[in-house]
C-alpha positions in Angstrom: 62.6 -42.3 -103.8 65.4 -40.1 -105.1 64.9 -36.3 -104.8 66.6 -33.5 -105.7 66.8 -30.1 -104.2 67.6 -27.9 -106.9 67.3 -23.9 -107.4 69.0 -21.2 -110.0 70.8 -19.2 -107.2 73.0 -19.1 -104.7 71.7 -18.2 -101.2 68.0 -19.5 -101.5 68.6 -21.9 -98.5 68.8 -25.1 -100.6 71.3 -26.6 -98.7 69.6 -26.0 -95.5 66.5 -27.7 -97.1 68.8 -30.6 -98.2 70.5 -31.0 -94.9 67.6 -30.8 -93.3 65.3 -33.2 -95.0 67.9 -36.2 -94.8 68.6 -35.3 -91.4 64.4 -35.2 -90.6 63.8 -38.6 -92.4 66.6 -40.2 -90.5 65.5 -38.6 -87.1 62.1 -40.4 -87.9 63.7 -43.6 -88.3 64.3 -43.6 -92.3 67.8 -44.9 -93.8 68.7 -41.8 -95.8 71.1 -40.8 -98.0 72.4 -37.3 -98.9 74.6 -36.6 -102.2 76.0 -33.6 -102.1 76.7 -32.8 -105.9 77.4 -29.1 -105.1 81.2 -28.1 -105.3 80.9 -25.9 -102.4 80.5 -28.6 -100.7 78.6 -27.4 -98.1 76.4 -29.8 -97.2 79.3 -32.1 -96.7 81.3 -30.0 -94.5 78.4 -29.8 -92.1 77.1 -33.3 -92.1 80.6 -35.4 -92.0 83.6 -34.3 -89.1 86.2 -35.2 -91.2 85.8 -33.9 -93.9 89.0 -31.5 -94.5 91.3 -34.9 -94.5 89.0 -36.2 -97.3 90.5 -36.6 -100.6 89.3 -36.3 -104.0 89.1 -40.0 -104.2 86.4 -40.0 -101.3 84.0 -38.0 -103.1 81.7 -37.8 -105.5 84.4 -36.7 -107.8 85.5 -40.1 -108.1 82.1 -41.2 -109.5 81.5 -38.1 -111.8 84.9 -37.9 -113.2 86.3 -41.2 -112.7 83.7 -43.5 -113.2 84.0 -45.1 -109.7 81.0 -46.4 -107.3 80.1 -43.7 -104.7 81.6 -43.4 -102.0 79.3 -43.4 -98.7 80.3 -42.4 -95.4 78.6 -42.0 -92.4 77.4 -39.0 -90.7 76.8 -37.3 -87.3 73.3 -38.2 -87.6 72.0 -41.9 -87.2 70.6 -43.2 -90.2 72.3 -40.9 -92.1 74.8 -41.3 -94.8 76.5 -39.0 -97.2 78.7 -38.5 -100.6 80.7 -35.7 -100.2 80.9 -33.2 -102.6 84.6 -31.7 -103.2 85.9 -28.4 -104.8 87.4 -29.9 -107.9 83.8 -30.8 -109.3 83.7 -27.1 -110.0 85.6 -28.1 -113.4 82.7 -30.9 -114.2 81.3 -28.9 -116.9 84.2 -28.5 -118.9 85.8 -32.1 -118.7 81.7 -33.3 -119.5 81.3 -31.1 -122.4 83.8 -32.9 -124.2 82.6 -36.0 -123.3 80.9 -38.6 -125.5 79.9 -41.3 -122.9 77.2 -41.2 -120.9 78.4 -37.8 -119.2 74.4 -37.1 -118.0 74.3 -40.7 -116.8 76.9 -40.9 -114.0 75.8 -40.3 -111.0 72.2 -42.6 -111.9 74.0 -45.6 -113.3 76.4 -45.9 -109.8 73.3 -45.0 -107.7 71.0 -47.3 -109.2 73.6 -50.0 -108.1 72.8 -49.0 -104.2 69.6 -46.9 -103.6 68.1 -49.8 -102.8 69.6 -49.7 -99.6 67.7 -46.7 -98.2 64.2 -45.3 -98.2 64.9 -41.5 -99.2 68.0 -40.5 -101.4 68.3 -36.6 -101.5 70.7 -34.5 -103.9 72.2 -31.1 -103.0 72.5 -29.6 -106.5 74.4 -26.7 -107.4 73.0 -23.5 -107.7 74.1 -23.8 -111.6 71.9 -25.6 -114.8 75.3 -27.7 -115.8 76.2 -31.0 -116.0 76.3 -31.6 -112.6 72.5 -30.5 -112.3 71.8 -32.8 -115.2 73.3 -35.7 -113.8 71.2 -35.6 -110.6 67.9 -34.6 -112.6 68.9 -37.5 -114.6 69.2 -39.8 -111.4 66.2 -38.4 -109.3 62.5 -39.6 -109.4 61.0 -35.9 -107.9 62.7 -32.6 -107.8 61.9 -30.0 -105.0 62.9 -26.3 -106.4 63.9 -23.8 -103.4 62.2 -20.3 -103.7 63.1 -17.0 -102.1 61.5 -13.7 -101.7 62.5 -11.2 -104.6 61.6 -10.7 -108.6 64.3 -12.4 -110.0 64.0 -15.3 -108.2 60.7 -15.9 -109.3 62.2 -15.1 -113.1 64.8 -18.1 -112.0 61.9 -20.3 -111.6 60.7 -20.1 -115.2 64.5 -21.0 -116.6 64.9 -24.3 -114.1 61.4 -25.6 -115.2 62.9 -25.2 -118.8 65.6 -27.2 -117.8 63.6 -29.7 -116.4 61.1 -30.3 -119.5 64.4 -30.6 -121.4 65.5 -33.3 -119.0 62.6 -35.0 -119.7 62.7 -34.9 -123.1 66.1 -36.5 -123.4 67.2 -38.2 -120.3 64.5 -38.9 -117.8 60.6 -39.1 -119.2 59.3 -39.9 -115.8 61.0 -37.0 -113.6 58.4 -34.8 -111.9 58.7 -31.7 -110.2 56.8 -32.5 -106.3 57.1 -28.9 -105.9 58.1 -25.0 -105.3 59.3 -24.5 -101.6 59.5 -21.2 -100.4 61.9 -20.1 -98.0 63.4 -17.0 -95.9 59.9 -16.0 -95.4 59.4 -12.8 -93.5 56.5 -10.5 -92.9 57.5 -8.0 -95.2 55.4 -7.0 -98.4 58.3 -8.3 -100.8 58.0 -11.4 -99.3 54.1 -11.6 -99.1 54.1 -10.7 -102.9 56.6 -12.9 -104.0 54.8 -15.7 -102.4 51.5 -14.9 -104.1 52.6 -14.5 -107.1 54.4 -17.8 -107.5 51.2 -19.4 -106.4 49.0 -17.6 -108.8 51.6 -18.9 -111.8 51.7 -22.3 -110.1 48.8 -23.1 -108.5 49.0 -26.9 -108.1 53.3 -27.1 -107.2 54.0 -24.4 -104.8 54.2 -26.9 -101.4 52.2 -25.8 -98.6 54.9 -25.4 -96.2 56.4 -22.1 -96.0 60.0 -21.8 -94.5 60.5 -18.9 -92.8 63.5 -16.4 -92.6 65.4 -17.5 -89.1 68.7 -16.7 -87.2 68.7 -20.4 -85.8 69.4 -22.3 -89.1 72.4 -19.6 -90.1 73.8 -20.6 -86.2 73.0 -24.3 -86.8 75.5 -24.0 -89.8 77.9 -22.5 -88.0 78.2 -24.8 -85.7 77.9 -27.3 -88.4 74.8 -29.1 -87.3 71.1 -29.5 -88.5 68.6 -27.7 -87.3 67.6 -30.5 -85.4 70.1 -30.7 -83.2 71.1 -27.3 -82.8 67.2 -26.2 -81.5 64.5 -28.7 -82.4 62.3 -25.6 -81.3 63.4 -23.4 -83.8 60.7 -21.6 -86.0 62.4 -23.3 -89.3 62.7 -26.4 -87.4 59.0 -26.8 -86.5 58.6 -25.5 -90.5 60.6 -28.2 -91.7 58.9 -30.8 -89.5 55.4 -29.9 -91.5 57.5 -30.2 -94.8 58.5 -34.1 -94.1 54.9 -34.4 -93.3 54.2 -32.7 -95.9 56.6 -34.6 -98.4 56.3 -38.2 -96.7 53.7 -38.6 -94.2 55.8 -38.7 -91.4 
């Protein structure tokens, strides 16, 4: 199963959901795989200890731009593995816009070659709709959208299910969205609304599970752990133990 973790926006905690989904899996026993198509790289620089001495040529630039197999390395985490993301992927969209082969098609034609090597395959995606999204829409099975509190994020909501149907359309007839995931939760009215709303206009995607707003995954990061190992108590840890039951039954 290949799924992305997609939203509109920066700051929505879709890394944190990424990160902590292939690290939950692979705590549970699952061979898991996290691609970190984001340019930030974030997910990357908390998962993998070395990566400042990586080089562009031990990332997933080599396989978006290049053409190359991905290149998998091992993470802090048992069971886990991840492509690193890398800054220079921030230029994808201009070197793919003039491309005429295959430029939504990277990523899923070199992933295809392995994926059969793990049970759960996850892709951080950029907080963009570019080529980069595109290529891991293109290459995933399910995609999970990341939700926060506020107006406009809901607005965001309506443009990324565009960008889906479009997907489908054209690249990928059997990609589904599993569902809305809303995060940084609080017991403010904003948030309360927010929430309500989205599952008044969605009834039958927005997930169950209901991440809420905590100072213990910003620390995790900092420390550049998951949530996991950082405090398996945590309030968002606990949450994101009901997601993967949620999700996968586990």
């Amino acid at each position: 199963m290949v799924i992305s973790i997609a939203t509109q926006k920066g700051g929505t905690g879709k890394t944190t959901t990424s990160i902590s989904l292939a690290a939950g899996v692979a705590r549970k026993g699952k061979h898991a795989l996290l691609i970190d198509i984001d340019s930030q790289a974030n997910s990357s620089k908390v998962l993998l200890a070395d990566y400042p001495s990586l080089t562009k040529d031990q990332t997933l630039y080599a396989t978006i731009i290049d053409r190359k197999p991905l290149v998998i390395h091992a993470s802090k985490v048992p069971g886990l593995d991840v492509v690193p993301s890398h800054i220079l992927l921030s230029d994808t969209d201009m070197v793919l816009t003039t491309a005429l082969d295959h430029r939504e098609s990277r990523l899923k034609s070199k992933l295809d070659a392995i994926k059969a090597q793990y049970d759960y395959v996850f892709i951080d995606c950029p907080p963009a709709l570019g080529w980069l999204t595109i290529n891991a829409f293109t290459a995933s099975d399910e995609i999970i959208v990341v939700v926060e509190p506020g107006y406009f994020e809901l607005d965001s909501v309506v443009q990324i299910t565009k960008t889906v149907k479009e997907v489908q359309e054209i690249f990928n007839a059997s990609l589904k969205i599993r569902g809305f995931l809303f995060t940084k939760s609080d017991p403010t009215l904003n948030s309360k609304t927010s929430l309500e709303t989205l599952r008044n206009v969605y009834p039958d995607t927005v997930l169950d599970t209901v991440i809420p707003r905590n100072t213990d995954i910003r620390d995790a990061v900092f420390h550049k752990q998951d949530i996991f190992a950082y405090n398996p108590r945590a309030k968002s840890a606990l949450a994101y133990q009901r997601l993967i039951q949620e999700l996968f039954s586990l």
